[in-house]
C-alpha positions as CSV (number, residue, x, y, z in Angstrom):
1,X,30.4,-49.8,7.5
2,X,28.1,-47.3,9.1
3,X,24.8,-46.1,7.9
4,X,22.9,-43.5,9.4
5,X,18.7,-43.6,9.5
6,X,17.6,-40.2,8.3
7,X,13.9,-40.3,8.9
8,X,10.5,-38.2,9.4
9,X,11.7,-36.7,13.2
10,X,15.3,-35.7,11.4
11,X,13.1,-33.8,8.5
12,X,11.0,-32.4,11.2
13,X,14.6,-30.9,13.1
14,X,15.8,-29.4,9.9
15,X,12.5,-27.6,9.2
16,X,12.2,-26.1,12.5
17,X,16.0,-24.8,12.1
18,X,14.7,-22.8,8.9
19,X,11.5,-21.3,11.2
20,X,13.9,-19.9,13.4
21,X,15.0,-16.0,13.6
22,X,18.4,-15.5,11.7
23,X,20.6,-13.2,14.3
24,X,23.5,-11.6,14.0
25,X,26.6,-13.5,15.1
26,X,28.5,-10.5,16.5
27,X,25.2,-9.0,18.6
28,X,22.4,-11.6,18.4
29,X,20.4,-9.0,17.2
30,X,17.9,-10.1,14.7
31,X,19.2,-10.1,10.5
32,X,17.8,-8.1,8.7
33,X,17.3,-5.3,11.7
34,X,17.3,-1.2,10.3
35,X,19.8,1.3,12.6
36,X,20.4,4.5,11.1
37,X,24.1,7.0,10.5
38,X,25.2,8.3,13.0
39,X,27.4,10.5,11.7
40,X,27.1,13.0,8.5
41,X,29.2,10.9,6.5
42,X,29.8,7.2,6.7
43,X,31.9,4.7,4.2
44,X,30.7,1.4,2.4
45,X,33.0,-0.6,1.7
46,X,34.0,-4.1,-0.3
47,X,34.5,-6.2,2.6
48,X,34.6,-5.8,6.3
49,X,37.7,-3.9,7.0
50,X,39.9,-1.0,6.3
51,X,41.8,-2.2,3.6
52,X,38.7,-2.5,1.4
53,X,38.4,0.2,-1.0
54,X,35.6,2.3,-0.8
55,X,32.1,1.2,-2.6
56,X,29.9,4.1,-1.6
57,X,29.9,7.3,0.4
58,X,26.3,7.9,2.4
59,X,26.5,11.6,3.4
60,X,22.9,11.8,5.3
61,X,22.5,12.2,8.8
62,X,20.2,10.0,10.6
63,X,19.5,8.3,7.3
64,X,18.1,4.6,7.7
65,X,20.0,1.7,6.9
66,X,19.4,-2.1,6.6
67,X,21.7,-4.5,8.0
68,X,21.5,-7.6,6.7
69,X,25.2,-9.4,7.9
70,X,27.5,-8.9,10.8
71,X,31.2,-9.3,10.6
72,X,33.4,-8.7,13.8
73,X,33.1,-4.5,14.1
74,X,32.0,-4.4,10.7
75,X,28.1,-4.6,9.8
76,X,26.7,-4.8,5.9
77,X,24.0,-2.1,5.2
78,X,22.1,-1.6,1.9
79,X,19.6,2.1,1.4
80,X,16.1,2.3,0.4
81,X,18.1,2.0,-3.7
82,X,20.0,-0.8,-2.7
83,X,23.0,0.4,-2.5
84,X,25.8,-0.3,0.5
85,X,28.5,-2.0,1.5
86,X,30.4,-2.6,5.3
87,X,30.4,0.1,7.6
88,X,31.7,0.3,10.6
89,X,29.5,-0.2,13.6
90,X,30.8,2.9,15.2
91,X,29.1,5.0,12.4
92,X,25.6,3.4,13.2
93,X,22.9,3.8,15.4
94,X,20.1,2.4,17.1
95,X,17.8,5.5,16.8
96,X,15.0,4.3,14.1
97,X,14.1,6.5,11.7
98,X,12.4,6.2,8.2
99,X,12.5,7.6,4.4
100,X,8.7,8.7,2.8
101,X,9.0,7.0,0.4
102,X,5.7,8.5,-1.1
103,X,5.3,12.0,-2.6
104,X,3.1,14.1,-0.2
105,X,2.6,11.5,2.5
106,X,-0.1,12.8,4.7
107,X,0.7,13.1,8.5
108,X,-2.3,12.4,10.3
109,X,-3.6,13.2,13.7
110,X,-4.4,9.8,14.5
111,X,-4.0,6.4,13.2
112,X,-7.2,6.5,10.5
113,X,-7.5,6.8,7.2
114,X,-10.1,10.2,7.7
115,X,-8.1,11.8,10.3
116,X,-7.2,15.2,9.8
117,X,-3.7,15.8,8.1
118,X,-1.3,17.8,10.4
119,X,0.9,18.4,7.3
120,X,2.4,16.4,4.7
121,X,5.8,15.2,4.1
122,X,7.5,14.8,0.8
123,X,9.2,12.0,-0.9
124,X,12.6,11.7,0.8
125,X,11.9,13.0,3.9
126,X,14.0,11.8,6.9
127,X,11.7,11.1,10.3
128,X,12.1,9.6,13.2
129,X,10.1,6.7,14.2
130,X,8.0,6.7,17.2
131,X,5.5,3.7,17.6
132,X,3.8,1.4,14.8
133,X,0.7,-0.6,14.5
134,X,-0.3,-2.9,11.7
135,X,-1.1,-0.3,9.2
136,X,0.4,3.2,10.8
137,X,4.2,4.2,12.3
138,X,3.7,7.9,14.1
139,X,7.0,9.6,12.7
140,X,9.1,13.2,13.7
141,X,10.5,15.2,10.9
142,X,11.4,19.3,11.4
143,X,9.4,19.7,14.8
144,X,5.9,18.1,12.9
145,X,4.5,14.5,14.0
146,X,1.7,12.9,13.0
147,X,0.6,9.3,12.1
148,X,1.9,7.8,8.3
149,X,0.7,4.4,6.1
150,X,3.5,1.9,7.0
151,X,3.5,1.4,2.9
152,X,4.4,4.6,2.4
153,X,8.0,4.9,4.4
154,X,11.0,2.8,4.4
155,X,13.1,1.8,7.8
156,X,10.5,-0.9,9.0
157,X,9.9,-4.0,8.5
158,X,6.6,-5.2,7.2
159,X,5.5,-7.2,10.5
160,X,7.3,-4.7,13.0
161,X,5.1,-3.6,15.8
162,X,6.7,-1.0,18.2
163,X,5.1,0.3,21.1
């Protein structure tokens, strides 16, 4: 018979394995990561190939997604709602963009609360995503930029700094 010590230095292994960055087994790329379409019109389906039927249809442009699992050429997305499926990886890009997710969102001229609004953006609102701090993302949309509240758009992640 064999027995097998399992004590404090094993525990300590096991936590550390839960610390660590989940990535993508396909790209290494860090789970959950956003991308957004590339294309106009892009199929979610069941399961990670073309024999799945058909889940969902996103038919935005640039719209962010979520990916949250990796399967061969197939990658599973979700929306802002929730809702997705597996999609192809040729439909997706790396371009970052980001939804308002707030009604009016004010696009400020610099990263302060009392900074002058350049304009406002409605809820829904596709924009591309320039750089982040802790608090404000500077974001694109229809030829305007300007700096937004992190809390009010969707497409990053909550700790995501980009320079």
């Amino acid at each position: 018979m064999m027995m097998i010590a399992v004590g404090p230095a094993d525990a300590a292994d096991e936590s550390a394995d839960d610390d660590a960055p989940v990535v993508g087994a396909v790209t290494h790329l860090p789970l959950p990561r956003f991308v957004s379409m590339k294309a106009n019109t892009g199929n979610a389906r069941r399961g990670p190939s073309l024999a799945h039927r058909v889940d969902w249809v996103f038919k935005r442009e640039n719209m962010p997604l979520e990916i949250t699992a990796e399967y061969g050429n197939w990658r599973r997305v979700r929306d802002i709602d929730g809702a997705g499926g597996w999609m192809h990886y040729a439909l997706l890009s790396g371009v970052r963009t980001v939804i308002v997710q707030k009604d009016y969102a004010a696009l400020r001229a610099r990263p302060e609360q009392g900074a002058e609004p350049n304009a406002y953006a409605e809820q829904g609102v596709v924009a591309f995503l320039g750089q982040c701090r802790r608090d404000w993302c500077e974001i694109t949309a229809d030829g305007l930029k300007g700096w937004a509240l992190r809390s009010e758009l969707w497409g990053i992640a909550p700790d995501e700094v980009r320079d």
